[in-house]
PyMOL Python script that loads the backbone (N, CA, C, O; Angstrom):
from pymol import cmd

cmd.read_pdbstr("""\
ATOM      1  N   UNK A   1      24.382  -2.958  19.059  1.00  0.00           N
ATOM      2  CA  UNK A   1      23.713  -4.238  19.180  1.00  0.00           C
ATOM      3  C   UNK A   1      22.420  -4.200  18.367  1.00  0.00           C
ATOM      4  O   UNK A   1      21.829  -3.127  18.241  1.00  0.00           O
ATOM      5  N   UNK A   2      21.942  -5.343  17.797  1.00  0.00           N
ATOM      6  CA  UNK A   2      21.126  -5.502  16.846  1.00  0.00           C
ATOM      7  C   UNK A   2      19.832  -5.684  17.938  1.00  0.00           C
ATOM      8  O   UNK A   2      19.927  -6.522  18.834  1.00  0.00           O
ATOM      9  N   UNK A   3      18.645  -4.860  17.802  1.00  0.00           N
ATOM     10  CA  UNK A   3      17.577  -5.309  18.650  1.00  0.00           C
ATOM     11  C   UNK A   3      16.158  -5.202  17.548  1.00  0.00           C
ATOM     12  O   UNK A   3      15.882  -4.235  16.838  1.00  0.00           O
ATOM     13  N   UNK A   4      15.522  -6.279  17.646  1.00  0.00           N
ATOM     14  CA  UNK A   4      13.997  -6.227  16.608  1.00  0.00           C
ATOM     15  C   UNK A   4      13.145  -5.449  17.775  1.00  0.00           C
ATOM     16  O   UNK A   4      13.187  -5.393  19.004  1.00  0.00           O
ATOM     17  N   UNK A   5      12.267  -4.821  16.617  1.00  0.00           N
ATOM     18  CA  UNK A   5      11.620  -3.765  17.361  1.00  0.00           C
ATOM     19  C   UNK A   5      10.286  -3.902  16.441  1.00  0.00           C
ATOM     20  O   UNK A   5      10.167  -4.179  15.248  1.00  0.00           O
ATOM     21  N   UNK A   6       9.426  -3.634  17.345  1.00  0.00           N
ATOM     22  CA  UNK A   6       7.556  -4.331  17.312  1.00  0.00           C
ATOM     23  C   UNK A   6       6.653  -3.490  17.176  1.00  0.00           C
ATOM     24  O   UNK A   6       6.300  -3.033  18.263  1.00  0.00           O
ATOM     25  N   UNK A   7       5.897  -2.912  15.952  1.00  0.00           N
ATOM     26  CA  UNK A   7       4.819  -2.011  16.193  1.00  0.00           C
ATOM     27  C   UNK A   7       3.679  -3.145  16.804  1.00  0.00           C
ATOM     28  O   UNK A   7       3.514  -4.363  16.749  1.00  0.00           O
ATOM     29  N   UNK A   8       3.071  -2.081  17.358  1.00  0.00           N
ATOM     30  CA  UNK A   8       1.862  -3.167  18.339  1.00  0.00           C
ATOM     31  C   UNK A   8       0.848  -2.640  16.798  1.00  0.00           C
ATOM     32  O   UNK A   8       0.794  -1.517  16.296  1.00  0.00           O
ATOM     33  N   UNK A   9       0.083  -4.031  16.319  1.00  0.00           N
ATOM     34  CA  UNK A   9      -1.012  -2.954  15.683  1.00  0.00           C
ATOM     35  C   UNK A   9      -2.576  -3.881  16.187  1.00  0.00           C
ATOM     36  O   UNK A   9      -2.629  -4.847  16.948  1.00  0.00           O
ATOM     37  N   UNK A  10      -3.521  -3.317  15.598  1.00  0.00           N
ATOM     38  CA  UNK A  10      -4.551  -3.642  16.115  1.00  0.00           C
ATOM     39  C   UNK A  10      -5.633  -3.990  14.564  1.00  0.00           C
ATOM     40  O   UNK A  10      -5.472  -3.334  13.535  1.00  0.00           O
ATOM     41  N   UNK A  11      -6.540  -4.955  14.664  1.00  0.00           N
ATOM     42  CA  UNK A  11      -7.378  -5.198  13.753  1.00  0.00           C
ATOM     43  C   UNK A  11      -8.677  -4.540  13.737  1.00  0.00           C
ATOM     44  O   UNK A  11      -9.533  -4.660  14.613  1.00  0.00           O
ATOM     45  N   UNK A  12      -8.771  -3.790  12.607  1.00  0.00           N
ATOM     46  CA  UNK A  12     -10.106  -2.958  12.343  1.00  0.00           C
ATOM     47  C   UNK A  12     -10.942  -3.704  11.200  1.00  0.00           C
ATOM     48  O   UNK A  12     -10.661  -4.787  10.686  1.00  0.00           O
ATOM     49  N   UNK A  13     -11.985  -2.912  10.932  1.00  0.00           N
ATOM     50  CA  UNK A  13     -12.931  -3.372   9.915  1.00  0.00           C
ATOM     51  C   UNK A  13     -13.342  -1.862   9.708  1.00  0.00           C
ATOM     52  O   UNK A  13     -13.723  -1.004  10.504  1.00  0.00           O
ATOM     53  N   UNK A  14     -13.041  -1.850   7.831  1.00  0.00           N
ATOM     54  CA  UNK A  14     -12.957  -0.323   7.496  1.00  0.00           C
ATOM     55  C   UNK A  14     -14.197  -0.531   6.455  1.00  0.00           C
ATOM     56  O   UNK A  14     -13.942  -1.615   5.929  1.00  0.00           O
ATOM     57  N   UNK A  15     -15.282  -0.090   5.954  1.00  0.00           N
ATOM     58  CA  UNK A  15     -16.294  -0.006   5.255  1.00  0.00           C
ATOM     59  C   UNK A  15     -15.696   0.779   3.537  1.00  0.00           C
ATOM     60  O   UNK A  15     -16.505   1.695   3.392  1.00  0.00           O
ATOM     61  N   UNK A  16     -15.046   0.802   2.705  1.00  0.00           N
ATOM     62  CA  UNK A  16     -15.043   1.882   1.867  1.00  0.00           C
ATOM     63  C   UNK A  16     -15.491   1.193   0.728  1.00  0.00           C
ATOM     64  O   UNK A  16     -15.790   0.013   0.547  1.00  0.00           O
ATOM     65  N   UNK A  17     -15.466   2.632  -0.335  1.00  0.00           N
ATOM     66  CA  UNK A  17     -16.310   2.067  -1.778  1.00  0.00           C
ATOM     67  C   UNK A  17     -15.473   1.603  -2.746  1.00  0.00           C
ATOM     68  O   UNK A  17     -14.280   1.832  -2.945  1.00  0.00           O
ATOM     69  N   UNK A  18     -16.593   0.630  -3.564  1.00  0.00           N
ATOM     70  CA  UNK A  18     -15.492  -0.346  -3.586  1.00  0.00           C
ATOM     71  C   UNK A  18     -14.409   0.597  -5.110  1.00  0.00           C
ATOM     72  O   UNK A  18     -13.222   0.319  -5.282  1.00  0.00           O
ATOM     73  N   UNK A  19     -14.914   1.302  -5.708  1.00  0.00           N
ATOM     74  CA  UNK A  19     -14.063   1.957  -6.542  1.00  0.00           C
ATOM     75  C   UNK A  19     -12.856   2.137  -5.998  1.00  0.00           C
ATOM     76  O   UNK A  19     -11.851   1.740  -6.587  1.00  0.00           O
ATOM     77  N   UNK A  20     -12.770   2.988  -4.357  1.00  0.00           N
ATOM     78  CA  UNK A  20     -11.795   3.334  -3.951  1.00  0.00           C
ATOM     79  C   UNK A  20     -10.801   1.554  -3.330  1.00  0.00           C
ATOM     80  O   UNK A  20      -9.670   1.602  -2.846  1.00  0.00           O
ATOM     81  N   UNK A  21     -11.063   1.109  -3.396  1.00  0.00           N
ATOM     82  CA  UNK A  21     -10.676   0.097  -2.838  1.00  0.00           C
ATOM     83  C   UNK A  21      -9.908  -0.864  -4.779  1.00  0.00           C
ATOM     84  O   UNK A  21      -8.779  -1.355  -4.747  1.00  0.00           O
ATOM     85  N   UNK A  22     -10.344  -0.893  -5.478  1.00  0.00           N
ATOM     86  CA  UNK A  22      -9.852  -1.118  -6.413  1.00  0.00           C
ATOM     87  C   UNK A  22      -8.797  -0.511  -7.193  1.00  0.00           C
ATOM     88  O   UNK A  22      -8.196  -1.029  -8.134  1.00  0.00           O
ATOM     89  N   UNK A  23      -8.580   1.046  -6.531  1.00  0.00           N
ATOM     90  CA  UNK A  23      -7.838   1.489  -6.501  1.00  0.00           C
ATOM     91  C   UNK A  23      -6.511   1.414  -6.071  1.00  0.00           C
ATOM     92  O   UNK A  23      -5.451   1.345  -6.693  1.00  0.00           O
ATOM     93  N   UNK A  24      -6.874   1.450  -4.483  1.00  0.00           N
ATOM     94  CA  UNK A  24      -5.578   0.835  -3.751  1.00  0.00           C
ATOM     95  C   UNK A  24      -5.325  -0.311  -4.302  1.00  0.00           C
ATOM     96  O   UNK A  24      -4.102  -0.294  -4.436  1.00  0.00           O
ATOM     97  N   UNK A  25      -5.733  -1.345  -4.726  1.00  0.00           N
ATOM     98  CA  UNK A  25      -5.331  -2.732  -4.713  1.00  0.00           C
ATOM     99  C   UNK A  25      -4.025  -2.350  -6.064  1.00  0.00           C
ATOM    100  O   UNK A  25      -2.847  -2.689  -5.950  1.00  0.00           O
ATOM    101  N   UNK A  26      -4.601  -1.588  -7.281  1.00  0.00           N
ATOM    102  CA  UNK A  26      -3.905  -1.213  -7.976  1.00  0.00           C
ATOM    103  C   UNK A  26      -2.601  -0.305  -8.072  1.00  0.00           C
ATOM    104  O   UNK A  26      -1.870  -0.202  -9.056  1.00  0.00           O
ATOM    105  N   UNK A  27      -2.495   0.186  -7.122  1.00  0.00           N
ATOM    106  CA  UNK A  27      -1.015   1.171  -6.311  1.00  0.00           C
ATOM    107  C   UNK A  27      -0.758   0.130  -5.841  1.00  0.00           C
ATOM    108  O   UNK A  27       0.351  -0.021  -6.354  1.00  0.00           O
ATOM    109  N   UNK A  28      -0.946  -0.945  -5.109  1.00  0.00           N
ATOM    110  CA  UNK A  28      -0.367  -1.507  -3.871  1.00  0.00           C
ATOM    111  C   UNK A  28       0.698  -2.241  -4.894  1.00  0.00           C
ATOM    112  O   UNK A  28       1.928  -2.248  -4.954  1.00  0.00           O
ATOM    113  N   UNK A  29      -0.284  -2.818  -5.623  1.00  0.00           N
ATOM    114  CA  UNK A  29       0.690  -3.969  -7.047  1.00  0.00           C
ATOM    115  C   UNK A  29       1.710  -3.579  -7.854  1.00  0.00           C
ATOM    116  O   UNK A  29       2.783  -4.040  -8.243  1.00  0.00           O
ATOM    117  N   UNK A  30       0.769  -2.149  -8.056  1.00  0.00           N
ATOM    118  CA  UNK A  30       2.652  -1.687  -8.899  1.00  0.00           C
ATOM    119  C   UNK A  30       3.201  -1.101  -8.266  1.00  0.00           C
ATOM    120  O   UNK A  30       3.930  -0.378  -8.945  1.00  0.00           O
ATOM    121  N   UNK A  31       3.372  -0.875  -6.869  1.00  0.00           N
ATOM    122  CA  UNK A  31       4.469  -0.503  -6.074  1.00  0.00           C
ATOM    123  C   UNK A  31       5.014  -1.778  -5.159  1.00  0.00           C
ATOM    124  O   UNK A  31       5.714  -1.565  -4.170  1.00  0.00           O
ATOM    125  N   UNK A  32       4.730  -2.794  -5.467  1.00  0.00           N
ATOM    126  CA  UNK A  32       4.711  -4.129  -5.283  1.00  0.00           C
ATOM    127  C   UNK A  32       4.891  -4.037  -3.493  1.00  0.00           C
ATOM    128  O   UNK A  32       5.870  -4.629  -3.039  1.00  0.00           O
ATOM    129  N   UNK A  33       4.266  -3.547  -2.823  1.00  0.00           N
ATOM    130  CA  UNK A  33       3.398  -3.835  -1.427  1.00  0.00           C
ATOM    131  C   UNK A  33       2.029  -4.086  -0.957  1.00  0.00           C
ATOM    132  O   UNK A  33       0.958  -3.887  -1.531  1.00  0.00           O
ATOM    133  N   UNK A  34       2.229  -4.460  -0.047  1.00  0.00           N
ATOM    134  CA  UNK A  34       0.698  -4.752   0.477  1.00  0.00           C
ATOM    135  C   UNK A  34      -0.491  -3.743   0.530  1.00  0.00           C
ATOM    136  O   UNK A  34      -0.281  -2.542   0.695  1.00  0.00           O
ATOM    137  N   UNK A  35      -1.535  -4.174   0.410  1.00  0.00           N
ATOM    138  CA  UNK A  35      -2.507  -3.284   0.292  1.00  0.00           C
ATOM    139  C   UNK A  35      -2.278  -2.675   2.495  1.00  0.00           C
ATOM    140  O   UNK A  35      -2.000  -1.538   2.877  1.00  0.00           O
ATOM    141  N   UNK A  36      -2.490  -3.724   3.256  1.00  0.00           N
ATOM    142  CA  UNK A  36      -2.210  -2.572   4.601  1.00  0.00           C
ATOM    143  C   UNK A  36      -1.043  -2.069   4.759  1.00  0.00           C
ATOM    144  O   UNK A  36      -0.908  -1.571   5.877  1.00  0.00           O
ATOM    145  N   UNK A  37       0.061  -1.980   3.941  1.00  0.00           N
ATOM    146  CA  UNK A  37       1.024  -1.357   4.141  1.00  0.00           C
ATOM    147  C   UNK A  37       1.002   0.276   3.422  1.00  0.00           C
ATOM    148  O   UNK A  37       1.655   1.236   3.829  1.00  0.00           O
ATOM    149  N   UNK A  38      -0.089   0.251   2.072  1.00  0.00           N
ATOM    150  CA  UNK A  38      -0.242   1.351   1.580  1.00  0.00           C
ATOM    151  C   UNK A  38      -1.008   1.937   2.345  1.00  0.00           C
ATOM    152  O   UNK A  38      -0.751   3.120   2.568  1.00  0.00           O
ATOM    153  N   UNK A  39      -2.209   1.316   3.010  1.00  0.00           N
ATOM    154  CA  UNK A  39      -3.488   1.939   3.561  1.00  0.00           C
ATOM    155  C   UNK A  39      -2.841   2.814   4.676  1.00  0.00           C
ATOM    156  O   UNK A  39      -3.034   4.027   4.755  1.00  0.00           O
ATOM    157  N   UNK A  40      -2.009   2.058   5.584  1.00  0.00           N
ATOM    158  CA  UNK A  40      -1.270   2.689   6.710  1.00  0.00           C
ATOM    159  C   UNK A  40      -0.219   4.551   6.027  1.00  0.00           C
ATOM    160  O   UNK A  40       0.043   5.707   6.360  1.00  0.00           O
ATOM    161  N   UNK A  41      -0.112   3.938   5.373  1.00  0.00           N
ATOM    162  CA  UNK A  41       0.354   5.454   4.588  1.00  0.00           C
ATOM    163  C   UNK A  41       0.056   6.422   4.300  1.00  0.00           C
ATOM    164  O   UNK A  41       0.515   7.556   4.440  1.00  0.00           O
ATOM    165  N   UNK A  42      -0.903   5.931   3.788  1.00  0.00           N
ATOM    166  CA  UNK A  42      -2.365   6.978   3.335  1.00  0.00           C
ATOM    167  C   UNK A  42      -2.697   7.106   4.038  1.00  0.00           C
ATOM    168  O   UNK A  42      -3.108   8.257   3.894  1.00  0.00           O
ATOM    169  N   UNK A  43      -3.057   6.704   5.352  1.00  0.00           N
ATOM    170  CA  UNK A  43      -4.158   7.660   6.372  1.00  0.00           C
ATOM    171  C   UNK A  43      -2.806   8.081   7.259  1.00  0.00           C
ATOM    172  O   UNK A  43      -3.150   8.878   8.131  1.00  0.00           O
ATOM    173  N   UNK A  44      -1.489   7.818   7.305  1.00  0.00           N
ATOM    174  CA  UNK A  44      -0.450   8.744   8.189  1.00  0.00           C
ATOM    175  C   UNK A  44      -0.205  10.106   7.602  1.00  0.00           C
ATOM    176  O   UNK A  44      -0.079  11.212   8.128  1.00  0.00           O
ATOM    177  N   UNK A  45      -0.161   9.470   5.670  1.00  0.00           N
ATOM    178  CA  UNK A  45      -0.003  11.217   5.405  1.00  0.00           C
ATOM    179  C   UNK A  45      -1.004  12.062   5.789  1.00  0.00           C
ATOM    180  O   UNK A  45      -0.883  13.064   6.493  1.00  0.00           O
ATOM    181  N   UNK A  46      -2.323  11.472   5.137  1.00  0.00           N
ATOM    182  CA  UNK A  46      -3.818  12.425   5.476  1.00  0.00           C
ATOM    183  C   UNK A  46      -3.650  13.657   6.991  1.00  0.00           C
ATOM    184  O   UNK A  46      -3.708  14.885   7.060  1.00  0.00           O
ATOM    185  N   UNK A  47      -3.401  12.428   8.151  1.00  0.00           N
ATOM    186  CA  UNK A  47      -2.989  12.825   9.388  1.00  0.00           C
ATOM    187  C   UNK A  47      -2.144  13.667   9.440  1.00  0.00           C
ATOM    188  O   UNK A  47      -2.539  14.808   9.679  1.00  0.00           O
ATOM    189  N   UNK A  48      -0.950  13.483   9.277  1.00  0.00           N
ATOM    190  CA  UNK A  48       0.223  14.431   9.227  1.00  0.00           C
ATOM    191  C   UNK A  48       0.256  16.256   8.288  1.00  0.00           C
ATOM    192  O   UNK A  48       0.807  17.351   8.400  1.00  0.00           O
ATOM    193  N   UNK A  49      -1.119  15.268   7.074  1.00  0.00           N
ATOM    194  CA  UNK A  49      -1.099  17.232   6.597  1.00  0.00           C
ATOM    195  C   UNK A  49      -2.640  17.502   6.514  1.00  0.00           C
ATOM    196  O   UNK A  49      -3.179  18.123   5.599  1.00  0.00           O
ATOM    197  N   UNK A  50      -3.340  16.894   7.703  1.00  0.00           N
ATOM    198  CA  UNK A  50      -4.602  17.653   7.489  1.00  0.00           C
ATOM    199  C   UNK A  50      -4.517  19.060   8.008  1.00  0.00           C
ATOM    200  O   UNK A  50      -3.844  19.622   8.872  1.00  0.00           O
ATOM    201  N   UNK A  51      -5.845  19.569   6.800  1.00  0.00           N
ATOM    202  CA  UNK A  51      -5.368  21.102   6.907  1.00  0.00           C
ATOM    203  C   UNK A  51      -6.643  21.284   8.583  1.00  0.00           C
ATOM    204  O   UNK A  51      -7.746  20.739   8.559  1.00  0.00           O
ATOM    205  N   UNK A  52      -6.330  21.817   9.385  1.00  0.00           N
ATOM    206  CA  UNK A  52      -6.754  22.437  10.381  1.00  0.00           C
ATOM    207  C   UNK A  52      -7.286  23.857  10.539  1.00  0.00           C
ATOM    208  O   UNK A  52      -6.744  24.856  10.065  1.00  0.00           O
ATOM    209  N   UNK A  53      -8.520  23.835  11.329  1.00  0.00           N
ATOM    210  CA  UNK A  53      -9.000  25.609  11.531  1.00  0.00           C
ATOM    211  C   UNK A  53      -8.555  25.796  12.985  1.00  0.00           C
ATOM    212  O   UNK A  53      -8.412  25.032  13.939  1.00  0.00           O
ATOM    213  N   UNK A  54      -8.381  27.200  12.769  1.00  0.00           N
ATOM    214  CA  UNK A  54      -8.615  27.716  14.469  1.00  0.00           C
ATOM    215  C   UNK A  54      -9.693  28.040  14.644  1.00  0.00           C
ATOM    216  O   UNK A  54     -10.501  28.380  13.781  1.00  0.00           O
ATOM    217  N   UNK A  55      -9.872  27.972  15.931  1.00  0.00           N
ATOM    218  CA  UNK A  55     -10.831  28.152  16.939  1.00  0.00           C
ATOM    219  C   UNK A  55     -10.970  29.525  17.626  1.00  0.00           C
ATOM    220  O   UNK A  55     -11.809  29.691  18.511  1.00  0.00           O
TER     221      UNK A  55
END
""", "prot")
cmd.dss("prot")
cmd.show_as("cartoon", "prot")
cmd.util.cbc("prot")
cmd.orient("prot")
């Protein structure tokens, strides 16, 4: 059975410079998606391979 399925997301306000931000706008276009669809990417990979210390 076919069921739609819902990320809950939430609205932020992110401060960055604007170089970096002219950046994304430029990936987002020639990978022809949205700029929060790249942003969400970029900070899942960051997440997923930040390098970690032990304690």
């Amino acid at each position: 059975m076919f069921r739609i399925e819902k990320t809950e997301t939430l609205n932020k306000t992110f401060r960055m410079p604007a170089e970096l931000v002219s950046r994304l706008q430029e990936v987002a276009q020639e990978q022809d998606i949205s700029m929060n669809n790249l942003v969400v990417q970029c900070c899942e990979y960051a997440l997923n391979n930040l390098a970690t210390t032990v304690k």
